[in-house]
N, C-alpha and C positions, 0 to 999 in steps of 0.2 A: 504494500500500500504506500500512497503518496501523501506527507504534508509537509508542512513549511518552517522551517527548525532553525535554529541557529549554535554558533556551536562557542560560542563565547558572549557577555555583555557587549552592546555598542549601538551601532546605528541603521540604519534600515539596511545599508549595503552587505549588512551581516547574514541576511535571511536568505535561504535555499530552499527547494522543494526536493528531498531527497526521499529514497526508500524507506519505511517504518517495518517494525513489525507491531502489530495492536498489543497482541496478549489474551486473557482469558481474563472478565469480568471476577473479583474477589468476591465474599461477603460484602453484600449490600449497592454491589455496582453493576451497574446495565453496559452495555457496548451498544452504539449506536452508528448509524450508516449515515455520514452525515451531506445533505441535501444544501442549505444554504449556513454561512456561517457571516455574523456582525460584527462592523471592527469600530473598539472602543477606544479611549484615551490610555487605558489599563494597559493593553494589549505591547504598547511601546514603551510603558513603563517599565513594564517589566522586561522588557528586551533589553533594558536600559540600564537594567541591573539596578533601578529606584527600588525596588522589592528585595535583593539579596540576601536581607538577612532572610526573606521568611523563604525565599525559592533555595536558596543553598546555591555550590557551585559544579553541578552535576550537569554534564551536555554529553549531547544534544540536549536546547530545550525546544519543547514544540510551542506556537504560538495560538491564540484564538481564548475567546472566553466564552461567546454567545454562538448558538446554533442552533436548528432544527433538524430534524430527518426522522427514520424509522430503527426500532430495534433490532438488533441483531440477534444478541444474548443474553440474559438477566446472571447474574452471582448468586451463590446456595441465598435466604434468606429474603429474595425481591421477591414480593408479592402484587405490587401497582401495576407491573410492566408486564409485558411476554412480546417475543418478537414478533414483530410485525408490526407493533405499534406507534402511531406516529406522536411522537414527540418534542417539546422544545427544551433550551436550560443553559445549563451552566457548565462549564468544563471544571475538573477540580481546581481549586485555584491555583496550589502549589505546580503538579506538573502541566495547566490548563492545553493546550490541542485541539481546539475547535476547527483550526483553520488544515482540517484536512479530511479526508475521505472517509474517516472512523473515529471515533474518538472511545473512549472508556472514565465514564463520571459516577458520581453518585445517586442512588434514586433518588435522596432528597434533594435532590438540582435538576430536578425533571417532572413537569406535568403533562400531563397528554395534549395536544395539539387537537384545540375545537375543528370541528369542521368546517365551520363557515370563515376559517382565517387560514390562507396561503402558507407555507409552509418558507415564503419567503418571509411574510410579515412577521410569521411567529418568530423566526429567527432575530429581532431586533428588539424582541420583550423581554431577554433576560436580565441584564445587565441594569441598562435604565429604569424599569417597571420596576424589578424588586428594591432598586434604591429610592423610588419614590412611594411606592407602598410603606416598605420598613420608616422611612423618616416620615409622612403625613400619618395613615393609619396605625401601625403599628406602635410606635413611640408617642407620636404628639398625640393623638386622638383627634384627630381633624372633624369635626361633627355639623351639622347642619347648624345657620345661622353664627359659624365663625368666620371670618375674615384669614386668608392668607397673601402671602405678598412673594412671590417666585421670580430671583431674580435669577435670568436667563432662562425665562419661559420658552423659550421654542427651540431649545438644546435639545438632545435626547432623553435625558431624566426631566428637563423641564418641561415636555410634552408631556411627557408622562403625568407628573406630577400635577398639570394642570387639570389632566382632566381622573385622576384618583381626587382629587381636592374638591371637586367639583359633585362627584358619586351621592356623597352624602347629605350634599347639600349648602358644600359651603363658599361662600363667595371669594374669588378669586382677580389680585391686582398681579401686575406685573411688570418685567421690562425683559425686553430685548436691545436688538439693534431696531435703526430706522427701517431698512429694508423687507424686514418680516412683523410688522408691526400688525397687518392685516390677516396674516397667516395666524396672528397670538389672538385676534379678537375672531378669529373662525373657531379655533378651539375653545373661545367660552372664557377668554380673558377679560372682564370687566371693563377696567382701565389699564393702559399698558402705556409705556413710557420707554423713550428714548433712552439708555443707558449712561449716553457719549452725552448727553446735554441737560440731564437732569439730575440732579444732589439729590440723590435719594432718602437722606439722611432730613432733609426741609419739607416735606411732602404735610406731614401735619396731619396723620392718619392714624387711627386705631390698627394694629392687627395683630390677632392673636397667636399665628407662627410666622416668622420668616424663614423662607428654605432661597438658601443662596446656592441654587446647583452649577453656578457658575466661578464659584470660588473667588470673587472678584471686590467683595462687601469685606471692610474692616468689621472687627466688633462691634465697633463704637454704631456706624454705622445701620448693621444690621438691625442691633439692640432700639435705634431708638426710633425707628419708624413703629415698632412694637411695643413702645411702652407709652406711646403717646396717648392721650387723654383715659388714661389710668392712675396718673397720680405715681405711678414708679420711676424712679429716681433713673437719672442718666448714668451713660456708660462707665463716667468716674465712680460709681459709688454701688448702689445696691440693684445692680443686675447681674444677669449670668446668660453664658452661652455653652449651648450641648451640640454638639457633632451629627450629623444626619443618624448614625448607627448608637449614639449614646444617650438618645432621648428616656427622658425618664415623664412619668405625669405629673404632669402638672397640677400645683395648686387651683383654688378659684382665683381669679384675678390675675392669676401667674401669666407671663410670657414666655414662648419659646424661640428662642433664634437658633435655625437649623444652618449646618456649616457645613456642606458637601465637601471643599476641599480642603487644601491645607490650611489649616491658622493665619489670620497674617497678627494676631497679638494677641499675648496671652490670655485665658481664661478670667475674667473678671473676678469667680469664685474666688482665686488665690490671692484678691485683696479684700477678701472677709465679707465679698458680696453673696446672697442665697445661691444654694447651689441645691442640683438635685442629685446631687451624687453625693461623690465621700471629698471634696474641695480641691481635688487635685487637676491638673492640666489637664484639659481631654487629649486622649491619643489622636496623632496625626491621620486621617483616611484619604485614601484616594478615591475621588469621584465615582470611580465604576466598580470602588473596592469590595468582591462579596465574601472577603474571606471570613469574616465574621459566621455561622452557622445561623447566629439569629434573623440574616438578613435574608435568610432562603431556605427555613422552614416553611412546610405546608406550601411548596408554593401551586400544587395540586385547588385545594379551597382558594386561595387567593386569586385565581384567576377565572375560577370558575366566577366568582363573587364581579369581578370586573370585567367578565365579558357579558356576564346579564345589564352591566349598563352601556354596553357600546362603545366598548373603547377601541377609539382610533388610533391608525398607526401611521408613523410616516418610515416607508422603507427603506433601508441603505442595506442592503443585505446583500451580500455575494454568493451566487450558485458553484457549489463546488464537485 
């Protein structure tokens, strides 16, 4: 079999499509035949050796994190799957390999592929969808008549993200760039904003999460479009900021500010502001990061649950 590997850290000129052998599916893992695979920001991170401590220094590595196709063979204890079945997900993170004609993952990074959604589209749900799931539903509890505010609404976690936020009923601000401004209010973007020409920070708006899945919002920043006319104090004093994956619930009255990528300063919590943790720094995640296990449980029910409301897809997916 064919996929696309590199055999040291570095830069795209790194990558080959050389001969594999797959393997045999262990305990708990499926082998899949795979159809179309999505390429994320993750995918050259990790080529990049950004991830090393958690990849190690083992090569070949294979590249790819998002795919769809059908089952080949299940490992002793899968019960969800049998071959044949058509499938989307996740490649394991550590040795991830989407990006070739087979892959071997875990069931819990696999739900079955509805029928009425391409086997291209599906392949573009893993990555983005479950990080906008895990950070609105899962952590923040996003619920009908809140406010959220998604900055880089029409990215691929912020598509996502708009319209999970939207599910339940809850009102949705945003921003992008100028040129997709019309693209963000098709998906059900309330108000949407120029990125390059408006201080987000001046807006003068209530919202009860902000999800910055464009990593691009200081603290300060994020925190205070969310705390406005609530009576909580600004970025110097008593607020706090959680990580897309380290949301915790929120109090009544509490704000969240969600922070898909890296930091750009430190955790407010560690100058004695409320925290929902234990007040220490939140870990660093990368945007399309699913190494976490919590951010791709069940994702079998979580999909079923968002495609009874229609969710849309914008495809970038490659037939492989």
């Amino acid at each position: 079999m064919k996929r696309i590997q590199y055999h040291h850290y570095g830069g795209p000129n790194l990558m080959r499509l050389e001969d594999f052998e797959l393997g045999t599916p262990k305990k708990g893992e499926v082998a899949v035949n795979v159809k179309f695979a999505a390429i994320n920001p993750i995918d050259w991170k990790l080529r990049s050796g950004q991830m090393k401590i958690v990849t190690g220094n083992v090569f070949p590595r294979a590249m790819g994190m998002d795919f769809s196709g059908t089952v080949i063979s299940v490992g002793p204890g899968v019960v969800r799957f049998k071959p044949g079945d058509a499938v989307f997900g996740l490649a394991r993170f550590k040795e991830t390999g989407a990006l070739a004609q087979a892959v071997i993952t875990k069931e819990t990074s696999l739900a079955k592929k509805p029928d009425n959604i391409s086997f291209e589209d599906a392949a573009c749900l893993g990555t983005p969808g479950v990080t906008a799931w895990n950070g609105l539903v899962d952590k923040a509890k996003l619920t009908s008549g809140k406010r959220g505010f998604i900055n880089g609404c029409t990215g691929a976690v912020g598509e996502a993200a708009v319209q999970v936020a939207r599910m339940p009923g809850a009102t949705v601000w945003g921003s992008c760039s100028a040129g997709v401004l019309e693209r963000a209010r098709s998906l059900g973007v309330q108000t949407v904003f120029d990125y390059r020409t408006t201080d987000l920070s001046k807006l003068g708006e209530h919202f009860d999460v902000v999800y910055d899945t464009a990593a691009t919002m200081t603290t300060g920043r994020g925190i205070e479009p969310a705390a406005q006319e609530r009576g909580i104090p600004g970025p110097q004093s008593n607020t706090w900021q959680v990580h897309s994956f380290d949301f915790q619930p929120a109090a009544e009255g509490d704000c969240l500010y969600a922070h898909s990528g890296h930091p750009r300063s430190p955790c407010p919590c560690r100058s004695g502001g409320k925290a929902s943790a234990s007040g220490r720094r939140d870990r660093t995640s990368e945007r399309c990061d699913p190494a976490d296990q919590r951010t791709r449980s069940r994702p079998q029910a979580r999909w079923e649950r968002a495609r009874s409301y229609g969710l849309k897809l914008r495809s970038s997916a490659t037939r492989l």
